[in-house]
Biopython code that builds the backbone (N, CA, C, O; Angstrom):
import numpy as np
from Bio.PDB.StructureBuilder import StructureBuilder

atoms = [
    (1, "UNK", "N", (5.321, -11.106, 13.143)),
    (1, "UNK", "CA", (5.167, -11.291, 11.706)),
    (1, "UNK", "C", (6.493, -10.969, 11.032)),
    (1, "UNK", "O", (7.029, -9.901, 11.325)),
    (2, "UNK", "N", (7.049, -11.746, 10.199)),
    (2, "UNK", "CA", (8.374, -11.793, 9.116)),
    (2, "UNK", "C", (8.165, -10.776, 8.134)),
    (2, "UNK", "O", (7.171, -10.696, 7.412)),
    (3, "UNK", "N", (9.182, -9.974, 8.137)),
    (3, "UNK", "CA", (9.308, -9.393, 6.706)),
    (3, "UNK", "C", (8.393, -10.123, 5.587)),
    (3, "UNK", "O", (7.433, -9.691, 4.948)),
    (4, "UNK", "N", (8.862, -11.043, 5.582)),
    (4, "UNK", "CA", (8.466, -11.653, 4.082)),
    (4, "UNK", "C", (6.672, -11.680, 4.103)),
    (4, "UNK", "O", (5.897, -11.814, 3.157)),
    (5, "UNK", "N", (6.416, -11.510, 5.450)),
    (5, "UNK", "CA", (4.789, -12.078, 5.469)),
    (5, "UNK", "C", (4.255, -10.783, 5.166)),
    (5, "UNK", "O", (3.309, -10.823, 4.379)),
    (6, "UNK", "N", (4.584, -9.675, 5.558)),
    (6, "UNK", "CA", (4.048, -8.362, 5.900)),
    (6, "UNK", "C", (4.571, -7.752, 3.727)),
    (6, "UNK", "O", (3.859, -7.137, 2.933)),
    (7, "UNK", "N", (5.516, -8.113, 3.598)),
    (7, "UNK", "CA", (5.937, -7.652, 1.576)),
    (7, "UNK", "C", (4.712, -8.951, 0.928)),
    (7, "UNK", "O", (4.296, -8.591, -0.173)),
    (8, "UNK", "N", (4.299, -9.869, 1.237)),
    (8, "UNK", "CA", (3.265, -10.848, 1.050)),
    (8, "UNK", "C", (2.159, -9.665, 1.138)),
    (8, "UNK", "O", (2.057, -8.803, 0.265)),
    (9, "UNK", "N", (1.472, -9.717, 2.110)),
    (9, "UNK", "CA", (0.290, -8.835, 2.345)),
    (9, "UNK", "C", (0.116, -7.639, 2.059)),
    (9, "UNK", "O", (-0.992, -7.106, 2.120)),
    (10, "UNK", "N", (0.868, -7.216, 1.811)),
    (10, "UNK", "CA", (1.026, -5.371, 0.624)),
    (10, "UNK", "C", (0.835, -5.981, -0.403)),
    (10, "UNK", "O", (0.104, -5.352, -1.169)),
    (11, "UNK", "N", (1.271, -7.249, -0.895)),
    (11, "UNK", "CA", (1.406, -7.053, -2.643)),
    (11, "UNK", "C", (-0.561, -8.060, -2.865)),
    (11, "UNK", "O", (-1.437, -7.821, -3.696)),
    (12, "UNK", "N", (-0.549, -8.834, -2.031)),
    (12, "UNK", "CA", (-1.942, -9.370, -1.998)),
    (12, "UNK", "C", (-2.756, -8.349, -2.098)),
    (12, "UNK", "O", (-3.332, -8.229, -3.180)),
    (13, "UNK", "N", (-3.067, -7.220, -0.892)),
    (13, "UNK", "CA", (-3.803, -6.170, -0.681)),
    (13, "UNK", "C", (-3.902, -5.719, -2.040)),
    (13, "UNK", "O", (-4.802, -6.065, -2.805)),
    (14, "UNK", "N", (-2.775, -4.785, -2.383)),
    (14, "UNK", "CA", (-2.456, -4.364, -3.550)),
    (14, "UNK", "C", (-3.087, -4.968, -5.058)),
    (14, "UNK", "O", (-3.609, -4.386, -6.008)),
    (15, "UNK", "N", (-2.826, -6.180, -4.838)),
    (15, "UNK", "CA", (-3.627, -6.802, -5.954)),
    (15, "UNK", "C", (-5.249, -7.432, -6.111)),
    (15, "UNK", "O", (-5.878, -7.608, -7.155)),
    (16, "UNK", "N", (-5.661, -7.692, -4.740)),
    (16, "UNK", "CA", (-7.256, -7.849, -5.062)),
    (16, "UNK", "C", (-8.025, -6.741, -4.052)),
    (16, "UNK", "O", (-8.876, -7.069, -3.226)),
    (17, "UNK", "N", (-7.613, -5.539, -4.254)),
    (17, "UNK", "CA", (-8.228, -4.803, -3.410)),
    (17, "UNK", "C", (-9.518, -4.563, -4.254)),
    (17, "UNK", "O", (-9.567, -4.641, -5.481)),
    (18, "UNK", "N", (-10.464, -4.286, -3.495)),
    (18, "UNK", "CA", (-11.991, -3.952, -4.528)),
    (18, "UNK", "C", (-12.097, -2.219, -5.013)),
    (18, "UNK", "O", (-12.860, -1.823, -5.895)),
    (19, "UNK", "N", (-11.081, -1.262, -4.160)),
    (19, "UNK", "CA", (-11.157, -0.321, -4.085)),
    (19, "UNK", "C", (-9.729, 0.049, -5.487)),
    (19, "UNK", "O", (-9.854, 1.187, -5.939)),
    (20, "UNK", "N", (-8.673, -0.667, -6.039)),
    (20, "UNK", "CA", (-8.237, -0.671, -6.385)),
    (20, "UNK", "C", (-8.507, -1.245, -7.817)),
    (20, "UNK", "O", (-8.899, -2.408, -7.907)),
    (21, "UNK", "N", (-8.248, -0.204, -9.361)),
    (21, "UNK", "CA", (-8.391, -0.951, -10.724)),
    (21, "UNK", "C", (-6.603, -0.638, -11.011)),
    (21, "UNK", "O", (-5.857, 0.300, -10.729)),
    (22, "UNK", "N", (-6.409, -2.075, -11.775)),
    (22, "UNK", "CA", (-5.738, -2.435, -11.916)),
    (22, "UNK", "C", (-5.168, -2.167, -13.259)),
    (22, "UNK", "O", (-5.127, -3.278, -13.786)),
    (23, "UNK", "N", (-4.649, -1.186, -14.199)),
    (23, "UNK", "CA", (-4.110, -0.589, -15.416)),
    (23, "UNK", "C", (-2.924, -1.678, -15.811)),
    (23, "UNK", "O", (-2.728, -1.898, -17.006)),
    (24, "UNK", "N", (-2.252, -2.257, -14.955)),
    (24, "UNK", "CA", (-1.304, -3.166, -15.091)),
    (24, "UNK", "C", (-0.411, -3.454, -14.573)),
    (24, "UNK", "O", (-0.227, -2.693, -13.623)),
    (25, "UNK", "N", (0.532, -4.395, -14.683)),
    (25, "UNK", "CA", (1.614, -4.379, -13.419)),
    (25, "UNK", "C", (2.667, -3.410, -13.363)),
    (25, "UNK", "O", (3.385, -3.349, -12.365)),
    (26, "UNK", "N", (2.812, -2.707, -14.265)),
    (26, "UNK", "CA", (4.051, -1.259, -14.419)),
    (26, "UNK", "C", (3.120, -0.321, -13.297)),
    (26, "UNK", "O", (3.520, 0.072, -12.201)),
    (27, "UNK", "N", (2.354, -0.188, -13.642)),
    (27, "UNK", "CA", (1.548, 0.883, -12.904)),
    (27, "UNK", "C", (1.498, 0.392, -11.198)),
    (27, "UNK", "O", (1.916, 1.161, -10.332)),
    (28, "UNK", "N", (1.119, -0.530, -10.969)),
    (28, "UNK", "CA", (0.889, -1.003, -9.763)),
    (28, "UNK", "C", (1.748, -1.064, -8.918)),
    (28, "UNK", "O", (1.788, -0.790, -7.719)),
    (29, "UNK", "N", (2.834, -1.663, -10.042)),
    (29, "UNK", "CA", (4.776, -1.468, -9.149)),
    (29, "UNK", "C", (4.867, -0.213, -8.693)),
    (29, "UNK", "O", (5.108, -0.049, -7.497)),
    (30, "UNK", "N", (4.666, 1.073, -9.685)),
    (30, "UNK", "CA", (5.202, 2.276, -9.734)),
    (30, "UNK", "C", (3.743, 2.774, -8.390)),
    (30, "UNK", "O", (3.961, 3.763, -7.690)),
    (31, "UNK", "N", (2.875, 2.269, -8.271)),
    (31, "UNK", "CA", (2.545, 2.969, -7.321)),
    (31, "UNK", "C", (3.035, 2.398, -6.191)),
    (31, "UNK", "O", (3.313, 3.251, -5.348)),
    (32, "UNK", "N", (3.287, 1.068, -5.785)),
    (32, "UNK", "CA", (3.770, 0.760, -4.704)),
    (32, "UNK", "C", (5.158, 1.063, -4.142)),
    (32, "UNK", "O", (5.510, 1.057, -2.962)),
    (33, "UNK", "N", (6.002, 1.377, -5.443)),
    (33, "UNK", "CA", (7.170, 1.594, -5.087)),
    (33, "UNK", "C", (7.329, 3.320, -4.323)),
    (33, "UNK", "O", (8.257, 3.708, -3.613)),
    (34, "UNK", "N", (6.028, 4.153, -4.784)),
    (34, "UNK", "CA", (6.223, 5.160, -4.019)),
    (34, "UNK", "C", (5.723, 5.237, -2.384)),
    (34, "UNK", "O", (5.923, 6.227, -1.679)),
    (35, "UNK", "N", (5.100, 4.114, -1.971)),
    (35, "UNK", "CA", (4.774, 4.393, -0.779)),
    (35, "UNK", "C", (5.363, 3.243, 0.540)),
    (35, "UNK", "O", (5.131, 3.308, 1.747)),
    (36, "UNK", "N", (6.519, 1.812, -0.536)),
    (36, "UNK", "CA", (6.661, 0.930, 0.348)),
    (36, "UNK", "C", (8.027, 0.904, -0.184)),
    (36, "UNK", "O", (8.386, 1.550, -1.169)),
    (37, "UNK", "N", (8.787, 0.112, 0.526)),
    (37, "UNK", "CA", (10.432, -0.083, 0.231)),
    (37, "UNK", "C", (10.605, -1.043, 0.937)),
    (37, "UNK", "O", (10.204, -0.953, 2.097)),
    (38, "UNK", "N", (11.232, -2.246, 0.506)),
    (38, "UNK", "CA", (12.044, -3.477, 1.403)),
    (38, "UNK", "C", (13.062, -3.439, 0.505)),
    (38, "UNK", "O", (12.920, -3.137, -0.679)),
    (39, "UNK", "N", (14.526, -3.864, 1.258)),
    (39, "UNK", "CA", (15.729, -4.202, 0.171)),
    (39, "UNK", "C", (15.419, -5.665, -0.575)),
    (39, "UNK", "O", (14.465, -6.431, -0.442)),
    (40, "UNK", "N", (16.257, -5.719, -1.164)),
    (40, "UNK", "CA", (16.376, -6.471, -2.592)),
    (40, "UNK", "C", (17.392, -8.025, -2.189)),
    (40, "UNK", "O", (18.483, -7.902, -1.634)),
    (41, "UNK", "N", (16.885, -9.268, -2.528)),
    (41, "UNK", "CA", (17.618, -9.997, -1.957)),
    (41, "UNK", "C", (19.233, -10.337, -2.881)),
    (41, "UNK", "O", (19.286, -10.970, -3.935)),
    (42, "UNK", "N", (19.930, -9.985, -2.457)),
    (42, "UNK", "CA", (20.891, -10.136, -3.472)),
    (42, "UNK", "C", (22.119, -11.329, -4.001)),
    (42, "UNK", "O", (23.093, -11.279, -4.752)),
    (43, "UNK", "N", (21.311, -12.653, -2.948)),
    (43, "UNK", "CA", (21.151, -13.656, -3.457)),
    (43, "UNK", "C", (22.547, -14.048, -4.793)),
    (43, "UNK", "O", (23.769, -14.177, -4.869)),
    (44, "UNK", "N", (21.294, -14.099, -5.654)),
    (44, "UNK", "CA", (21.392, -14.614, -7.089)),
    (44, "UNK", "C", (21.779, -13.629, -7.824)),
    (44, "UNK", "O", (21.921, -13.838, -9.029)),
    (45, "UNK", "N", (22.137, -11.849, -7.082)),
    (45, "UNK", "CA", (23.378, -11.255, -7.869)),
    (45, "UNK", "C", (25.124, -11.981, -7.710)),
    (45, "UNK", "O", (25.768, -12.396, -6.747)),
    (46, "UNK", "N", (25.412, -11.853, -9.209)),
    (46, "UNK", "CA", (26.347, -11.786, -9.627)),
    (46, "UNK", "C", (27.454, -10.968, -9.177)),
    (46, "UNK", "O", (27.514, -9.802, -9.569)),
    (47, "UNK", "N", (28.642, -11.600, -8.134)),
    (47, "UNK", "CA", (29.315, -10.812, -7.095)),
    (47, "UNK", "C", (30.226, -9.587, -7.986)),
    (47, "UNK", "O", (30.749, -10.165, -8.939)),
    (48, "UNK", "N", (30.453, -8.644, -7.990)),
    (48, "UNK", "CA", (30.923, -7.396, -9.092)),
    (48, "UNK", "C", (32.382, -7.342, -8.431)),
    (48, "UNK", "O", (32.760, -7.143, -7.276)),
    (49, "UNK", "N", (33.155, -7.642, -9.834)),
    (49, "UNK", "CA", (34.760, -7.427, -9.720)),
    (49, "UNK", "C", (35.599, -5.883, -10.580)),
    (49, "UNK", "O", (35.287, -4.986, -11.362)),
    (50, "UNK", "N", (36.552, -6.263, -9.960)),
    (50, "UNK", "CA", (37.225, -5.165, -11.052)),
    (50, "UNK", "C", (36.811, -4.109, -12.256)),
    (50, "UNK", "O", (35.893, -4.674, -12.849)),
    (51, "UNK", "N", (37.021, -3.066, -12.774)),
    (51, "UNK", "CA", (36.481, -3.360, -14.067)),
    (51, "UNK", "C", (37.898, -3.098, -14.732)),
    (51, "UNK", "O", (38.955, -2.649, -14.286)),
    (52, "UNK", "N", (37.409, -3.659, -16.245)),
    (52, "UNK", "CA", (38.236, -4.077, -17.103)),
    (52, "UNK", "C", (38.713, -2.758, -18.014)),
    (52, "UNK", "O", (37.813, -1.928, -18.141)),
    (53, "UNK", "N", (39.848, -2.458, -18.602)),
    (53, "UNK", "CA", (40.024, -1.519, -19.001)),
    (53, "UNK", "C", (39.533, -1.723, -20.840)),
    (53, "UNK", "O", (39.808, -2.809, -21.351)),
    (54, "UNK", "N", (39.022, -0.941, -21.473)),
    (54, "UNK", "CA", (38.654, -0.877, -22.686)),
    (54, "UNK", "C", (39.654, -0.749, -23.584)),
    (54, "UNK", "O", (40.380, 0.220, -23.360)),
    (55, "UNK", "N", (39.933, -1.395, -24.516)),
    (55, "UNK", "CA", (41.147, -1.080, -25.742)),
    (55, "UNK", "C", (40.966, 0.297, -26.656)),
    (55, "UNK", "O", (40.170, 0.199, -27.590)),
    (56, "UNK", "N", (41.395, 1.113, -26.534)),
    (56, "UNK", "CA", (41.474, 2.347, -27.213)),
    (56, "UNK", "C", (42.381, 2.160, -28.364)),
    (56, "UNK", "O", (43.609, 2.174, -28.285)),
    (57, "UNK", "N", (41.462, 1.924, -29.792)),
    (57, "UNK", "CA", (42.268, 1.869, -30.843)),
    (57, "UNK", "C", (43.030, 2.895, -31.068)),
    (57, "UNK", "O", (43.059, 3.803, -30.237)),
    (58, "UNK", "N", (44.007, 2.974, -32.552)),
    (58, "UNK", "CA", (44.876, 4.107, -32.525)),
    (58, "UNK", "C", (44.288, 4.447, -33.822)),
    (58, "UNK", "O", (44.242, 5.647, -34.090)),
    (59, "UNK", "N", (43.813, 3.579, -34.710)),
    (59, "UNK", "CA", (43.167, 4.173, -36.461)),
    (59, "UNK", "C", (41.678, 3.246, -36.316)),
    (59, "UNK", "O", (41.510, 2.064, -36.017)),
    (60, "UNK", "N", (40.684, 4.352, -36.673)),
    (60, "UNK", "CA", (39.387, 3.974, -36.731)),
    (60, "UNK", "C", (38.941, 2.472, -37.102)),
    (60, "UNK", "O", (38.354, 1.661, -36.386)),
    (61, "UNK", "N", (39.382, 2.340, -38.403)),
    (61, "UNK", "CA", (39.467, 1.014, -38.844)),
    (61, "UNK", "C", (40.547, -0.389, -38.508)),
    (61, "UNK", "O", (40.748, -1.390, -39.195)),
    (62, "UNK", "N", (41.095, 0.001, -37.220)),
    (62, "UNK", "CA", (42.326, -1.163, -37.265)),
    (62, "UNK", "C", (40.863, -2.498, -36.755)),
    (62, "UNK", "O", (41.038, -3.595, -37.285)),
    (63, "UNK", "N", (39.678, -2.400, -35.902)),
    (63, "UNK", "CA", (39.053, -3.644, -36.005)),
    (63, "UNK", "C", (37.987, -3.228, -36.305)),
    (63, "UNK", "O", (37.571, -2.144, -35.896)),
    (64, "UNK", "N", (37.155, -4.216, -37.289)),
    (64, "UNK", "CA", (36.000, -4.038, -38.226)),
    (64, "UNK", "C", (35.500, -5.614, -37.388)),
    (64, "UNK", "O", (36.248, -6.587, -37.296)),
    (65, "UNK", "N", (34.178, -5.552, -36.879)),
    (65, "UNK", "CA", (33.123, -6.856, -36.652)),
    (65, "UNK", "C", (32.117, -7.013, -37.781)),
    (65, "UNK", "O", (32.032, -6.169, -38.673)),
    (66, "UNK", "N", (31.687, -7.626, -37.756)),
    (66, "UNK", "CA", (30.310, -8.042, -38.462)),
    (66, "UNK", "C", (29.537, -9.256, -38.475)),
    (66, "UNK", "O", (30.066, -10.365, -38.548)),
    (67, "UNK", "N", (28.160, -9.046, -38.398)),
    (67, "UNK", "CA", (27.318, -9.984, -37.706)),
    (67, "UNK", "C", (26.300, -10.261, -39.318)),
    (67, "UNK", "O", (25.929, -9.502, -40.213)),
    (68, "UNK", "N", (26.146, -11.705, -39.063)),
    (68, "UNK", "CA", (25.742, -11.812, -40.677)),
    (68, "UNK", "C", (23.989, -13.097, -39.886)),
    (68, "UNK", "O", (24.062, -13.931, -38.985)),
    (69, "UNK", "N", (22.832, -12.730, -40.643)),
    (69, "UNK", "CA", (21.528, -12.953, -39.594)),
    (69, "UNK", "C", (21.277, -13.881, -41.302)),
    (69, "UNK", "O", (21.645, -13.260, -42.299)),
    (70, "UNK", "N", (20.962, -14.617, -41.405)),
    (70, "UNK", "CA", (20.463, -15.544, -42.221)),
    (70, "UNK", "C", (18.961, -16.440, -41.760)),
    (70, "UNK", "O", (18.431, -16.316, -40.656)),
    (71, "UNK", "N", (18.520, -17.212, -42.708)),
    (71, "UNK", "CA", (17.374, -17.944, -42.351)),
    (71, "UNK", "C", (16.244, -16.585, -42.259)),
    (71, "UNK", "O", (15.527, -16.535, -41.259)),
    (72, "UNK", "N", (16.143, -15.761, -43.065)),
    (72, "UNK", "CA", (15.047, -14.766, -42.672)),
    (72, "UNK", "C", (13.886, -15.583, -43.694)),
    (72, "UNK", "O", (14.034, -16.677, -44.238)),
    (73, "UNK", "N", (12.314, -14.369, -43.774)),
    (73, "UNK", "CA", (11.774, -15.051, -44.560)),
    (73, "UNK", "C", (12.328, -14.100, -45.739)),
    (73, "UNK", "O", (12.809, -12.997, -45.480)),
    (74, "UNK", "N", (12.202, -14.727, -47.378)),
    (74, "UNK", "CA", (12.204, -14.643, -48.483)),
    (74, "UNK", "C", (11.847, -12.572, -48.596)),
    (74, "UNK", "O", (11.004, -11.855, -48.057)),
    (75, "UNK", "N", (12.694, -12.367, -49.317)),
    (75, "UNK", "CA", (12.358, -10.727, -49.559)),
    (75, "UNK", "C", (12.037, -10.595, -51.253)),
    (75, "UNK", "O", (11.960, -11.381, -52.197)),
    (76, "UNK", "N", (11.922, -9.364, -51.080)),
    (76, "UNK", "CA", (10.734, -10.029, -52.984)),
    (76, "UNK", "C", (12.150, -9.670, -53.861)),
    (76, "UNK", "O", (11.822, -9.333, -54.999)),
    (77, "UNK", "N", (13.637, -9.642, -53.670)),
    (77, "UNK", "CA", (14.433, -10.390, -54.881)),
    (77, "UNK", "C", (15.206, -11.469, -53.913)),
    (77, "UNK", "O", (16.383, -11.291, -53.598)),
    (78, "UNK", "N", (14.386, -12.692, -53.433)),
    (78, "UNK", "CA", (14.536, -13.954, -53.026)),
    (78, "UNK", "C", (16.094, -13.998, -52.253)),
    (78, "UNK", "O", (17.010, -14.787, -52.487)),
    (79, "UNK", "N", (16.052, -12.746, -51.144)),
    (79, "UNK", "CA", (16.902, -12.940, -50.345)),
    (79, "UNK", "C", (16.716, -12.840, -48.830)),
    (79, "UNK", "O", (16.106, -11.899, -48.322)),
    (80, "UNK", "N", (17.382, -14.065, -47.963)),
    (80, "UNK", "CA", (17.191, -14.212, -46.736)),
    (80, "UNK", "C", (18.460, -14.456, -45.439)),
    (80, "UNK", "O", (18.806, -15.272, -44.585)),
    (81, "UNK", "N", (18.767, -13.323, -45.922)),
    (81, "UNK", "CA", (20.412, -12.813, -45.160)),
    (81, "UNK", "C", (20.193, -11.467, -45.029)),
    (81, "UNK", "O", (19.398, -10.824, -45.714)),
    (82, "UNK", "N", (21.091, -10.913, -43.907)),
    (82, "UNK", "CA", (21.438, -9.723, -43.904)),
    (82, "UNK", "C", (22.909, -9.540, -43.584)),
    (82, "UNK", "O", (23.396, -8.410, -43.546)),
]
sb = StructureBuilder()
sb.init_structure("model")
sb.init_model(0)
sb.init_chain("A")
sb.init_seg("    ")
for serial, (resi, resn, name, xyz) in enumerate(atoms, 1):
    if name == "N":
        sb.init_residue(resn, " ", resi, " ")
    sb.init_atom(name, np.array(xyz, "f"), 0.0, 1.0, " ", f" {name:<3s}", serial, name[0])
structure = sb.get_structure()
C-alpha cells in the first residue's frame, strides 16, 4: 500500500467514522495532526531566494504611501471614499 493510499484512509476513517462527531474541519485537522504526520508535498512551493535587504530611512517622513478605497456604499454626508 502507497503512502498516498494509507493518508487517503486516515482522512476517510477520520471523516465518516460513526464513533466520531464532527465540530468541524479545524478541529478534526487539529486532532489528526496530533496523532499522524506525513511531509508536505512541496511541489507548488515557491523555490525561496535570498532575502532582500530593507531600506532604513534616515527622517521619519522622507516616504509617505497612501491608499485611497472608493466605490463604497453612500455614508449619511453622501460620501464613498476613504
Amino acid at each position: 500500500m502507497r503512502n498516498s493510499d494509507i493518508i487517503q484512509n486516515i482522512l476517510q476513517e477520520a471523516q465518516n467514522s460513526n464513533y466520531l462527531i464532527n465540530p468541524g474541519s479545524n478541529k478534526m485537522y487539529g486532532d489528526l495532526k496530533k496523532m499522524y504526520w506525513w511531509p508536505v508535498k512541496a511541489k507548488n512551493q515557491v523555490p525561496s531566494r535570498l532575502l532582500q535587504p530593507i531600506m532604513i530611512l534616515e527622517w521619519k517622513w522622507e516616504r509617505v504611501k497612501m491608499d485611497f478605497i472608493s466605490r463604497l456604499p453612500l455614508s449619511p454626508r453622501k460620501k464613498d471614499a476613504i
